[in-house]
C-alpha beads as a LAMMPS data file, in Angstrom:
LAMMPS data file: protein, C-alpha beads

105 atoms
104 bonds

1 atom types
1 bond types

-500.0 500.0 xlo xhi
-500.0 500.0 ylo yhi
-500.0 500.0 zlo zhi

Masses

1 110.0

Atoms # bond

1 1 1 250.597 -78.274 -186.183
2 1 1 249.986 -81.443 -188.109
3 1 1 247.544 -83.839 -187.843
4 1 1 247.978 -87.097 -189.391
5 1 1 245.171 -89.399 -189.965
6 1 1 245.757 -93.498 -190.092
7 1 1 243.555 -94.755 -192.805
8 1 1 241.009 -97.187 -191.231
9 1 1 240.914 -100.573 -192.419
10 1 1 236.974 -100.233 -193.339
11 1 1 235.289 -97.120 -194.027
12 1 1 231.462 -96.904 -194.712
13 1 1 229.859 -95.170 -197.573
14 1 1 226.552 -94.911 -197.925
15 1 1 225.714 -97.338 -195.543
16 1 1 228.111 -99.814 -197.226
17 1 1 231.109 -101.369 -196.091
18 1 1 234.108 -100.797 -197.862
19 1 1 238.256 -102.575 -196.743
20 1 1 240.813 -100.315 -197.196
21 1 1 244.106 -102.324 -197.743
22 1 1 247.196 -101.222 -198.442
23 1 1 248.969 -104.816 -197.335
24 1 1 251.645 -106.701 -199.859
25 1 1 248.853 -108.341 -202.021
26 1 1 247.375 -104.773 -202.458
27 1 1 250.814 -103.582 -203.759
28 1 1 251.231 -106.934 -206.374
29 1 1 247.745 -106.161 -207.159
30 1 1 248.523 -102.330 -208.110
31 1 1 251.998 -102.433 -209.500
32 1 1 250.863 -104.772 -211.800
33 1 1 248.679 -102.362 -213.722
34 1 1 251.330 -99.535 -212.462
35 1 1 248.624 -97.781 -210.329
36 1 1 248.505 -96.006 -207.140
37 1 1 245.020 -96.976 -205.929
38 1 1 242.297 -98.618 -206.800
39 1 1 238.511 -99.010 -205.511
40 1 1 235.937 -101.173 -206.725
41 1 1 232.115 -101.121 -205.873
42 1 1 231.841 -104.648 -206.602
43 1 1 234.768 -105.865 -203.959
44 1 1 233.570 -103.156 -201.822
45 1 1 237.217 -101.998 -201.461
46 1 1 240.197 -99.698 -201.970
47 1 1 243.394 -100.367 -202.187
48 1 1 246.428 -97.722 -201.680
49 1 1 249.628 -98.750 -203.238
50 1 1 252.003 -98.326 -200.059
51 1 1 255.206 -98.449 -201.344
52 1 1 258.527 -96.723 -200.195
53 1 1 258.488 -95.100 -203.748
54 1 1 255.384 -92.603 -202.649
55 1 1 255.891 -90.246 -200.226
56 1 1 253.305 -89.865 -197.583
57 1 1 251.906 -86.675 -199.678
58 1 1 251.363 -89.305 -202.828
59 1 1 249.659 -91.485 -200.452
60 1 1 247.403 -89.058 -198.671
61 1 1 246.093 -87.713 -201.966
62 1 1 245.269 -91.608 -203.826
63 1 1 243.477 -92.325 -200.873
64 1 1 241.297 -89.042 -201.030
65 1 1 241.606 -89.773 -205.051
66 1 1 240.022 -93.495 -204.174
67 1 1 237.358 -92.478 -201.859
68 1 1 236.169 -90.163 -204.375
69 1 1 235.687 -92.887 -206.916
70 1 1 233.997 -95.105 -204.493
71 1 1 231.856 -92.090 -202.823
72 1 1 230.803 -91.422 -206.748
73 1 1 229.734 -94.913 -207.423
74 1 1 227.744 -95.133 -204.455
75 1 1 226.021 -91.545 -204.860
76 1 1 226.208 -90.238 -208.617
77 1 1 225.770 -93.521 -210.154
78 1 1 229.728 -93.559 -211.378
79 1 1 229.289 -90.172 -213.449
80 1 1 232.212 -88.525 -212.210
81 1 1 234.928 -88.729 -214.916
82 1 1 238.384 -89.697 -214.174
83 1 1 239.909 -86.090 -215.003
84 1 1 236.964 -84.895 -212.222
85 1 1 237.480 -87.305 -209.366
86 1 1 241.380 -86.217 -209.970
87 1 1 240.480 -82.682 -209.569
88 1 1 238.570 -82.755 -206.519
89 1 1 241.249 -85.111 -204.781
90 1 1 244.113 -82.493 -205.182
91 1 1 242.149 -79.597 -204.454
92 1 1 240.774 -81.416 -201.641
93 1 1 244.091 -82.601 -200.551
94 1 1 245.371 -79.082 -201.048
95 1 1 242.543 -77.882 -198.612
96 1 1 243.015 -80.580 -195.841
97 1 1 247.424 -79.872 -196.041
98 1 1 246.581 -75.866 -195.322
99 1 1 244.613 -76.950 -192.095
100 1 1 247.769 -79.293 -190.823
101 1 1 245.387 -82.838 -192.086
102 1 1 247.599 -85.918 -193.706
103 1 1 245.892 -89.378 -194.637
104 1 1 248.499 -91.500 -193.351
105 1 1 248.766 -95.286 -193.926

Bonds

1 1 1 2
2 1 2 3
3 1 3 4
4 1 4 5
5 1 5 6
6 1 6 7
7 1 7 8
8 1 8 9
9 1 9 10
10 1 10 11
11 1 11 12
12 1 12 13
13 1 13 14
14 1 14 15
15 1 15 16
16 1 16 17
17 1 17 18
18 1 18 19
19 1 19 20
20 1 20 21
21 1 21 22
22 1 22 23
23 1 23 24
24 1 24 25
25 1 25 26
26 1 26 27
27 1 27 28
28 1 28 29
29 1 29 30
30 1 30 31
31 1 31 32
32 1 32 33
33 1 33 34
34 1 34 35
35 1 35 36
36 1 36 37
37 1 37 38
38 1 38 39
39 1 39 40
40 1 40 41
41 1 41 42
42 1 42 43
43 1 43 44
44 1 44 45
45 1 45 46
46 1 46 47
47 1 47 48
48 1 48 49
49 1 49 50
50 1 50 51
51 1 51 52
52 1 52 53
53 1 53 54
54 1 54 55
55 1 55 56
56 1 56 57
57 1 57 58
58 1 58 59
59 1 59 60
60 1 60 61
61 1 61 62
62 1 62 63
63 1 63 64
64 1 64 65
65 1 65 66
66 1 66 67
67 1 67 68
68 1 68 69
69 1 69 70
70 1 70 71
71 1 71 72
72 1 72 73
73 1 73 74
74 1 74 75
75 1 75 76
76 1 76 77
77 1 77 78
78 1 78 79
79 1 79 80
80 1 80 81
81 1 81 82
82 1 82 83
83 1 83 84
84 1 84 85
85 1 85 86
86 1 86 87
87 1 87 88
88 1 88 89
89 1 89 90
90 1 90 91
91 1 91 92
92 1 92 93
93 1 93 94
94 1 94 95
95 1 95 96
96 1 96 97
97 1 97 98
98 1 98 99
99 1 99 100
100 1 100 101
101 1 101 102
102 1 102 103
103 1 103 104
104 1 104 105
């Protein structure tokens, strides 16, 4: 049995409001740089490349990958490294797929 998630628009962390887009402008935004995601503390928002190109798999997993980056600058002050936060969002994604759970956009 699967259960698929629809990633909210906003998402709180730490008692902050965060957007979670993953509209046209979000894809310009991203492709431009040739990213996936992206958060930033400073917007207060992620954004999930949501392109035809990713499967939903590749999607579930930046948006774990993205909330980890914005859950770190919130809570550890930004200390996670890059090769960390990357880590922790397959193994976490690897977790969540055994128990049937999909971040779906």
């Amino acid at each position: 049995m699967k259960h698929e998630i629809k990633v909210p628009k906003r998402i709180k962390i730490g008692g902050i409001d965060y957007k979670v887009k993953a509209d046209t402008e979000a894809r310009h935004e991203l492709s431009s740089h040739s990213w996936r995601g992206s958060s930033s503390s400073v917007k207060r928002e992620i954004l999930i490349h949501n392109s035809d190109v990713y499967n939903q798999q590749d999607k579930s997993v930046t948006f774990l990958h993205e909330l980890l980056h914005s859950i770190s600058d919130v809570y550890c002050a930004n200390h996670v490294a890059e090769d960390d936060v990357d880590g922790l969002a397959n193994g976490l994604h690897q977790v969540l797929e055994q128990f049937g759970i999909r971040f779906v956009l």
